[in-house]
N, C-alpha and C positions, 0 to 999 in steps of 0.2 A: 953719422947715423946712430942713434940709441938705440939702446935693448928692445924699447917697443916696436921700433921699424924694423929692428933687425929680425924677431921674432913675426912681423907680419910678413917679411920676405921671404923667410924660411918657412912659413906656414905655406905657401902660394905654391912654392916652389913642392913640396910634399903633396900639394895637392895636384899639382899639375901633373907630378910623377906616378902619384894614383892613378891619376885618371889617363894615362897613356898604359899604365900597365893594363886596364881593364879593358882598356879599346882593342888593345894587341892579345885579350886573352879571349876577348867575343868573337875577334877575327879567327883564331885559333879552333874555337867552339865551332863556330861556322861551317868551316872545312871539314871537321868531325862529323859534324849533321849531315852533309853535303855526303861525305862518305857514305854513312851508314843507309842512305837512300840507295846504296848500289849493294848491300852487303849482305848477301846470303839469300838470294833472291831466288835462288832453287830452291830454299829450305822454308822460308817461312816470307808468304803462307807456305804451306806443305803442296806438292805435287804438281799438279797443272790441270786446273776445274776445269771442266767441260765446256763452258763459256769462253774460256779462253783458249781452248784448244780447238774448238771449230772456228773462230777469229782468225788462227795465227794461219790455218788450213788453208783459209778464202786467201790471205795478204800472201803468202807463199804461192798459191797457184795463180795470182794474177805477176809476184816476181818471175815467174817460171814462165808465162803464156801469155801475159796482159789480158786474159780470161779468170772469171770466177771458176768452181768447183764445178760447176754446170755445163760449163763452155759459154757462156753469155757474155758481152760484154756489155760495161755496168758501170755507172759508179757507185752501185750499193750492190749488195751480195748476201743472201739468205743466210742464217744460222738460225740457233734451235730455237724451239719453242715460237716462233713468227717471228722475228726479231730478223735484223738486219745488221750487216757490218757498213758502216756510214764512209763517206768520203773518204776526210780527212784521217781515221782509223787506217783504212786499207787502201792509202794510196801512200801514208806515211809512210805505216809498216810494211807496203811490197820494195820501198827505198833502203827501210832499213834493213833489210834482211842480207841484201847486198853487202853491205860495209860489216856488220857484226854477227850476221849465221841466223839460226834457227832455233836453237835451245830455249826450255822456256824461261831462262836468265835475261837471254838476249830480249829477248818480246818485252820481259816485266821490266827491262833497265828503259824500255820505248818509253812504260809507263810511267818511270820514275822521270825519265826527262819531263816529259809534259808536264807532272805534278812542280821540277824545278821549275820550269816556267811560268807555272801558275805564281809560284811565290815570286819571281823577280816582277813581273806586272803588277802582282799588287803592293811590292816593295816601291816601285818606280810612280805609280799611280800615287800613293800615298804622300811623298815627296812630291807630288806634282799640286795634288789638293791644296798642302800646307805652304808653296811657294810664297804667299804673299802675307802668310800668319807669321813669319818666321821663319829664322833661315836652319836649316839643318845642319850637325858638327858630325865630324866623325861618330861618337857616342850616338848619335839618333840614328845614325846605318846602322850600327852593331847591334844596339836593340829592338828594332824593329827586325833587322834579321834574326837575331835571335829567339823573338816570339814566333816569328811563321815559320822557320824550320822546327820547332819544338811542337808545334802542332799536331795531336795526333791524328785528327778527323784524313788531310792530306797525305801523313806520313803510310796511314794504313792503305789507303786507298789508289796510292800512287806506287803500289807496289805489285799493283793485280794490272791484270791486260786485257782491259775492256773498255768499250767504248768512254762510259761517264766521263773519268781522266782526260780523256780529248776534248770532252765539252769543255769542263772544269775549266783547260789551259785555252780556250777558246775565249770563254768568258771571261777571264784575270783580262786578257789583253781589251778586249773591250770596252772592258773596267775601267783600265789602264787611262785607254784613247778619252774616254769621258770626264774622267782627272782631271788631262790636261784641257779639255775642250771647257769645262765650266770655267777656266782660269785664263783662258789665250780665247775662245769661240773662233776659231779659225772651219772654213765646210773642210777643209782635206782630213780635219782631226774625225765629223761628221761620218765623212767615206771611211773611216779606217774604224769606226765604232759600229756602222752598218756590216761593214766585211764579217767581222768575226763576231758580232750578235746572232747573224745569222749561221755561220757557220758553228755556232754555238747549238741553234736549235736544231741543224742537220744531227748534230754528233751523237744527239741523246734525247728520245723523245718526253721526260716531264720538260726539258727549256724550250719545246715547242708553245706548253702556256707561259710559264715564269719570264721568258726574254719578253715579247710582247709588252706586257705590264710593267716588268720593272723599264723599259724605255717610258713608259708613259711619265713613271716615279720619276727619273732623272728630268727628262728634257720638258716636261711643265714648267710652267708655261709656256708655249710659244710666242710672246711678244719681240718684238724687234727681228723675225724671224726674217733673212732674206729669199729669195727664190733661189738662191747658192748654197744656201744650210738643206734646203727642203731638199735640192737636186741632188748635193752629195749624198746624205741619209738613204734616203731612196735608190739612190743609185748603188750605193755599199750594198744595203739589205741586198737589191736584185743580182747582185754580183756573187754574194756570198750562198744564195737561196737560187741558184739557176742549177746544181744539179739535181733539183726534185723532177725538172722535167722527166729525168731518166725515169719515175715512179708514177708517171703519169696512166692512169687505166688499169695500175695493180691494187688492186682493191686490199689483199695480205698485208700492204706495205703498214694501213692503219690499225690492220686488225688485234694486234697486242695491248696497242693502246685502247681502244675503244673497250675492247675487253677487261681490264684493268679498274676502269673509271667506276665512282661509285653508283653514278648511273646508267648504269650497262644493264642488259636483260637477265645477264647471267648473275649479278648479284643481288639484283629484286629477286629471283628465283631462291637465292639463295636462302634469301633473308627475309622474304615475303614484304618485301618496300615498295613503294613505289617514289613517284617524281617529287610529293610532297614532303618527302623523309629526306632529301638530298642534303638540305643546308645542314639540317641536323648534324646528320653523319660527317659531314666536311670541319664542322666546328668540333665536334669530339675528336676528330682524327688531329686537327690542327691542336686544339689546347693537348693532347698526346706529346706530341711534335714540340711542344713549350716546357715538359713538364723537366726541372731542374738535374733529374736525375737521370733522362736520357742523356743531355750534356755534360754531368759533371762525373756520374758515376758510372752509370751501367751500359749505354751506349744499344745498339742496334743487339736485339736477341740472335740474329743470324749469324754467325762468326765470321761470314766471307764478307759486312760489312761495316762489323766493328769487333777488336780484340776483347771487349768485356772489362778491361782495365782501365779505369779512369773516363768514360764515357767519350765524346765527341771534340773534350775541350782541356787546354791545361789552366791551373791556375790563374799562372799570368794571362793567359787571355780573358779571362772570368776576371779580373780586377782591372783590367784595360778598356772590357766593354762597360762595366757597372763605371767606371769614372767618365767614360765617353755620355754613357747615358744620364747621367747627373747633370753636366755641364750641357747636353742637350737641354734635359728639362729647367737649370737656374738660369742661364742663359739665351732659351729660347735660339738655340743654334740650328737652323733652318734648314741649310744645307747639309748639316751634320745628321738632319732626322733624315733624310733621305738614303742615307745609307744604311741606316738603320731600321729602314722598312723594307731595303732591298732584301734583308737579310728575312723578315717575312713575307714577301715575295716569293721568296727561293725556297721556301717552305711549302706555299701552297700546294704544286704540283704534287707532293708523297701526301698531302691530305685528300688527295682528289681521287686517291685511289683505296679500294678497297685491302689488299692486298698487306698483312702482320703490319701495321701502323705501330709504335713507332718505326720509319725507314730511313736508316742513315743514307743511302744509296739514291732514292729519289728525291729527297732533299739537299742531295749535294750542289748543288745552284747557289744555296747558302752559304758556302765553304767561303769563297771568295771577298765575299760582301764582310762577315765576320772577321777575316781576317784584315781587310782592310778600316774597318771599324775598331779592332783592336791596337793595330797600329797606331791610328790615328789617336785612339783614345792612352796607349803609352805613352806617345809624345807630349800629351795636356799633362798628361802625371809629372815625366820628367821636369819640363818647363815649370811646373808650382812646387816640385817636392826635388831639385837638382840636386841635394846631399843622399836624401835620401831614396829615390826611384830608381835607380839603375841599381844599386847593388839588391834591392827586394825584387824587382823583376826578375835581375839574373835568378835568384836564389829562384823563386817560384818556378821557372820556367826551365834550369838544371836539371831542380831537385824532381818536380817532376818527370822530367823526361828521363831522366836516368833509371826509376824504379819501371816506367813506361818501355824503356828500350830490353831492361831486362828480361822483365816477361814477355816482351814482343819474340827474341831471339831464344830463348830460354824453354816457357811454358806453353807457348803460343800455338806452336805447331803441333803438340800434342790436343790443344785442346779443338782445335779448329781441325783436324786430320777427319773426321768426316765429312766436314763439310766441303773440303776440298778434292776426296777423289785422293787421299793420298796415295793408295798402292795402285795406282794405273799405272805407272812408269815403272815402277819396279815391276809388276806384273807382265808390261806387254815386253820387255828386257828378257825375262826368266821365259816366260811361253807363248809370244809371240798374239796373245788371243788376251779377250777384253773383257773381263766379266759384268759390266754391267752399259752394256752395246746402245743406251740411249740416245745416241746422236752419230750418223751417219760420217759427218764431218768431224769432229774429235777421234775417232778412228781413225781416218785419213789421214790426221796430221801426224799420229806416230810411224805411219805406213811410210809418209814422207820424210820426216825428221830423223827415224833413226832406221829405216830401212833403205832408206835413200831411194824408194820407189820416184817415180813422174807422175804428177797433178793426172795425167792422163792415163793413167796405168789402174784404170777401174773403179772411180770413186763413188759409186753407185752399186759397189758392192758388199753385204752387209758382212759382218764379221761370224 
């Protein structure tokens, strides 16, 4: 062997040792992410908002009674403002209350589960798409996980205990099932993307419109359709959509929503519009929803659904979708566009309402669709840029994350503490009494939680 061979085999060999070191250090990273989804989850956000606290109230008194706060029994259960606690919400959380307690740590680690299974679905989905482009190494798990654990849009949002995060992990799986069905077209894959489509649009009324539609986006055309595709589909949806009967004849059940919408009476009233102003306002609301800076920098004005720190997205996901979207447009990649509409799809619904547009919270339908669009489009980077894509994602999506986690545990809780109700806990602790008694049911749940009262020990009584 000469100097030249010898020098290309030690070169191979350096690289191989690199590139096990960085596998074993994303795996590492991993676990840290995976962490920090469970860490401090009493403190930040700060306290336990009222939304969340009349939630945990309803899942608590059906652990206790298999009855709502009313005495009814239900598979949905009123809380404030007309809004409802959904299925899958308060039938998970009356399971979970059993195994992990009641504290509002316990409720928001429910949250964080869901948001992890959001990201393993569109991990596993994502791998499922690229099956026949290309086969995946260790290094394409590490980075893809490493992009969607880095994600702020889920990391914030999967730490609150409300319904949306159920839809979210509803739809990943969906997602998931759709993956594999455009690559195998098996009906059982069909019945398991109906299941939780629909169980998607129970969990959070905007994917009542967005599911609908983005089904049209994926499974267009229908050519070569058999009566076994059509039966599973249909039959999932009906499977996953059979506890609306329980809402059958309650008129409340719609009223939030209908209220919300930008053609509602209440906001022509507001704004002296009528029906001909509709498209208008949907498209100002929607290019809102577009504008670079909700994403990259500033995020949702609300704090309870977005930190203000680096907006909706990190870097590296902003470099994964802009290379995904390139290679859409040079190569006319068909199937590729389609996930990348899903992702304005899942936008629609926060433009359909009136209500502080830009809305990180009603457009979470997005989350999903984005993050598997980013993955997909890291993997295209990786594959054309091997020397160089992994160590620029990692850095991107680190570096980010690390100035992001800072402020999240850091400045976060100060800055968000109004928005969350922070001195409720401390307050009802010290004197037993609630100074700002807005919801019947968030009372209840301190009554229950730390007074160790029973669901039926007066819930109907104001404070």
């Amino acid at each position: 062997m000469n100097s030249r061979e010898r020098l290309v085999v030690h070169s191979d060999k350096c690289g191989s040792l690199l590139r096990r070191i960085l596998i074993a250090s994303l795996g590492f990273c991993a676990l840290v992410l995976v962490a920090l989804r469970f860490f401090a989850l009493e403190r930040a956000p700060p306290g336990f908002y009222l939304d969340e606290a009349a939630i945990a109230a309803q899942a608590m008194c059906v652990a206790e009674t298999w009855r709502s706060a009313d005495g009814s029994i239900g598979m949905f259960a009123p809380v404030l403002a007309g809004g409802y606690v959904t299925p899958v919400t308060l039938w998970l959380s009356a399971g979970w209350i059993h195994l992990f307690g009641d504290t509002p740590a316990a409720f928001r680690a429910l949250a964080a589960v869901m948001g992890l299974m959001s990201i393993v679905a569109v991990v596993f989905g994502a791998r499922a798409w690229q099956r026949k482009s290309g086969s995946w190494d260790m290094l394409s798990w590490g980075m893809a996980v490493l992009l969607v654990f880095t994600s702020p849009w889920l990391f914030h949002l999967s730490r609150v205990y409300w319904d949306p995060i159920f839809a979210v992990a509803m739809w990943s799986v969906a997602l998931a099932f759709w993956c594999v069905w455009y690559q195998m077209r098996r009906p059982v894959l069909l019945f398991g993307l109906g299941v939780f489509a629909s169980l998607a649009m129970l969990s959070y009324p905007p994917f009542r419109v967005g599911v609908p539609l983005s089904l049209l986006v994926m499974l267009l055309p229908f050519r070569g359709w058999r009566w076994a595709d059509w039966g599973a589909l249909v039959g999932g949806g009906f499977v996953g959509l059979l506890p609306l009967l329980d809402t059958v004849g309650d008129g409340d059940f719609w009223f939030r929503s209908n209220y919300l919408a930008v053609w509602s009476s209440y906001h022509f009233q507001r704004t002296g519009g009528s029906l001909w102003d509709v498209p208008g306002m949907v498209l100002r609301n929607f290019a809102l929803h577009l504008d670079p800076r909700f994403w990259l920098l500033d995020g949702d004005a609300n704090r309870r659904h977005s930190t203000g720190f680096g907006g909706l997205m990190s870097p590296a996901e902003a470099l994964a979708l802009v290379t995904l979207l390139v290679l859409v447009i040079r190569q006319r990649l068909r199937a590729e566009m389609r996930i990348l509409l899903l992702i304005l799809v899942g936008l629609l619904p926060a433009a359909l309402t009136w209500q502080l547009p830009p809305h990180a919270l009603r457009g979470l339908m997005a989350a999903p669709a984005v993050l598997l669009a980013a993955v997909l489009g890291v993997e295209q980077l990786r594959q054309r840029l091997p020397q160089v894509a992994p160590a620029l994602v990692t850095a991107l999506a680190l570096g980010f994350f690390g100035f992001y986690a800072n402020h999240y545990f850091t400045r976060y809780p100060a800055v968000s503490k109004d928005w969350y109700d922070v001195d409720t806990i401390a307050r009802w602790m010290e004197t037993h009494e609630w100074d700002q008694p807005r919801q019947v049911l968030s009372y209840q749940y301190f009554r229950m939680s730390m007074d160790g009262e029973s669901c039926l020990a007066g819930w109907e009584t104001p404070p």
